[in-house]
C-alpha positions, 0 to 999 in steps of 0.5 A: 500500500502506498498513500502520496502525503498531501501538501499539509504532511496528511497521508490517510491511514487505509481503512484495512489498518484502520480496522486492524488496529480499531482506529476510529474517527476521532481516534487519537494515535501516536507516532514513532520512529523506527530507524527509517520508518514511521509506526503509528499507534492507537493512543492509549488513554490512561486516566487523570492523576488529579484528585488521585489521592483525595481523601487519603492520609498521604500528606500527613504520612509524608509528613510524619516520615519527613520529621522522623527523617529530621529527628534522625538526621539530628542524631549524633 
């Protein structure tokens, strides 16, 4: 298969590999390279880190772990 790259640098992914790789419209994909090629990957979402560790205790752990770290780093 071969796609000539239009004048904005688009080729179109041939429907066959579309389907292959359950790409949709509207579908984000990722691009690498490989030596002298390009591979194109379905992007894979992974969830927001925001709000990750609302209502857990980690600051005040991290806290606590940091002043025992003082106390015993002020140790003789």
């Amino acid at each position: 298969m071969t796609h000539r790259v239009g004048t904005k640098g688009q080729v179109v992914i041939p429907k066959a590999l579309r389907d292959q790789l359950g790409i949709q419209p509207g579908d984000e994909v990722s691009f690498s390279r490989h030596g002298d090629h390009v591979a194109v990957y379905r992007a894979v979402h992974r969830p927001h880190l925001r709000g990750r560790f609302r209502g857990s205790d980690l600051t005040a752990q991290l806290e606590a772990d940091r002043a025992a770290d003082r106390v015993r780093e002020s140790a003789p």
